[in-house]
C-alpha angles and dihedrals in degrees: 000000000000118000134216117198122202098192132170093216129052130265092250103036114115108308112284143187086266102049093045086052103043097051086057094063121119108282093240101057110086119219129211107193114206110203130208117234112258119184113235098021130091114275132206108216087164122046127257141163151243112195105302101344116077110207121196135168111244112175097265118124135203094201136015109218101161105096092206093054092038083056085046098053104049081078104091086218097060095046086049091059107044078049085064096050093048094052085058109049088043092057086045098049091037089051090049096051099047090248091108099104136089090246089087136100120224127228121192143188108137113087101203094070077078103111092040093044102090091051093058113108114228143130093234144000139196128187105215099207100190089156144041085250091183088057100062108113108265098024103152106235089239103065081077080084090046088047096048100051083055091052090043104043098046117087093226130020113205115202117205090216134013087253099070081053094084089053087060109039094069088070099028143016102188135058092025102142118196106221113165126198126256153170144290091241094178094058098043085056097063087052092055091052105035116009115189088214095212115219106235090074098026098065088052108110117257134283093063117196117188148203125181120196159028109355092214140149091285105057116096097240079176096057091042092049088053087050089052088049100053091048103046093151085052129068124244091219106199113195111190159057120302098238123207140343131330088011100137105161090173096051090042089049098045108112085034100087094179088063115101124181112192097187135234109324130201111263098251095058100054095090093065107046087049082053085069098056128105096197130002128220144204115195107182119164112229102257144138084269106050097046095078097029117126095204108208080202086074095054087039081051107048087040092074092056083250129169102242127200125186147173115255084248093139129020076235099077096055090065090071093059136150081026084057127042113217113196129203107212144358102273082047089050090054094046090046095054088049086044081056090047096052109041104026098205127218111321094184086050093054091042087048094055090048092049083064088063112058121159085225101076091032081067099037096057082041087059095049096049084056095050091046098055092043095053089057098048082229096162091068097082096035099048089059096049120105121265085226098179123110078209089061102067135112 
């Protein structure tokens, strides 16, 4: 079976759900990855490929950060317009890669192929929803129509956690799929048994506390910079991309010497670099956002038998206690790290628990949703009934 993506991230950003999933299909489905345009990082206006899945830019975003085109495109005209063109160039680039025809499963996680999405030829389509995606900061109010039409088109939504449910079930009751996230397990492994310790966190002075991951809007730089001030002999080890704008960790950090930001890593060193913490953290702020959010950190984590504190951001969080500390407030955050310090806790529970959590089976019942509907040509009916919402529009 062949796969189109419609993603709101590219093909060689950090590893992603997507891209963990994806790479677990079955070898003989070819993937064409359609990425969304990001400023300041490499497009690919021509398609090329890495190894079975062809990635190409198409002008879809999956955020607008220009003020000037967010203003634009609060005229529907204007939206309507850019819709056009993307029609267009999807069906191109989909033509030219052999990926033109019906005999294709769609595989959605952009909203704002939401007025396009009907006219896409295909035997089948899911929308993966492993994020509030109206809750990110800046979302115009109107991409809920554009939301809506996605939920409403697919023939089955998948959640990542039962929290995004209750996104969902307003619009829907049936064909709504829970698929967590997971863990490489494979790779995190090979950590546990032989890390390569890399010398850019192994010569930090001891206690490490680590985070690994985006440093974006949601995450609590207040709370991390407490946790750097009550160890001043220790090092705050941050592992990951700076996200967004106005996210400066070295300007935030400035007058905290004992914080130290690494910087975004290939995949296949952060294990590695997760092997040389102490403690890890998660420091989510409580939002919108995070309350539905499924964090791979937690499984990579807990994959390295590590002690794990984090804030109370989800309900979700609090079903992986006693393995994980959540913590209420800041003053709590920073005694239950030292708590972490001191007692250790059971490596071989935490591994057990990630071990529940690989990728791998994440990908495989993926696979089988999509065969399924597929099968049963189940995109047909739902493809041809009305979009009857006013939220829905343009």
């Amino acid at each position: 079976m062949k796969i189109v993506v419609c993603s709101e991230v590219q093909w060689h950003y950090v590893r992603t759900r997507k891209q963990q999933i994806l790479s677990r299909f079955p070898p003989d489905w070819p993937i064409l990855f359609l990425q969304a345009y990001v400023r300041g990082k490499p497009s690919a206006w021509r398609p090329r490929r890495d190894g079975r899945v062809t990635y190409v830019t198409v002008p879809a975003f999956k955020s607008i950060p220009n003020r000037f085109l967010r203003r634009l495109l609060d005229l529907g005209a204007v939206r309507a317009a850019l819709n056009v063109v993307l029609g267009l160039w999807v069906r191109a680039v989909r033509a030219a890669t052999g990926f033109g025809g019906r005999d294709v499963a769609l595989y959605v996680s952009n909203i704002y192929y939401g007025r396009i999405l009907g006219g896409m030829r295909r035997r089948a389509a899911i929308y993966d929803c492993n994020d509030n995606h109206l809750a990110f900061p800046g979302t115009p109010a109107w991409a809920r129509g554009y939301f809506e039409r996605v939920v409403r088109q697919v023939d089955a939504v998948v959640v990542s956690s039962k929290l995004l449910r209750e996104e969902i079930e307003p619009l829907r009751q049936e064909g709504i799929v829970e698929i967590g996230n997971g863990v490489d397990l494979e790779l995190f492994e090979t950590a546990w048994r032989a890390p390569r310790r890399p010398a850019d966190i192994a010569s930090l002075p001891r206690p490490r506390l680590g985070y690994a991951g985006a440093l974006a809007a949601w995450i609590d730089f207040e709370l991390l910079a407490a946790v750097a001030r009550a160890f001043p002999d220790g090092t705050l080890v941050l592992v990951g991309p700076a996200v967004g704008p106005g996210i400066e960790p070295r300007e935030f950090f400035a007058a905290l010497p004992n914080v130290r930001w690494l910087g975004a890593k290939p995949h296949a060193e952060l294990p590695h670099y997760v092997a040389e913490m102490d403690v890890c953290l998660i420091p989510f702020r409580t939002t919108p956002l995070t309350r539905g959010v499924n964090p791979n950190k937690l499984y990579e984590y807990l994959a390295l038998g590590k002690p794990v504190v984090s804030t109370d951001f989800s309900p979700f969080i609090r079903d992986f206690a006693p393995l994980v500390e959540c913590a209420v407030g800041g003053d709590d955050f920073v005694a239950l790290v030292r708590r972490a310090l001191a007692v250790g806790g059971d490596a071989e529970a935490r591994r057990h628990c990630a071990r529940q959590h690989d990728w791998n089976a994440s990908a495989a019942r993926m696979a089988q949703l999509l065969d399924e509907l597929a099968a049963g040509e189940g995109g047909s009916s739902r493809r041809r009934a009305p979009v009857a919402t006013p939220a829905a529009r343009l």
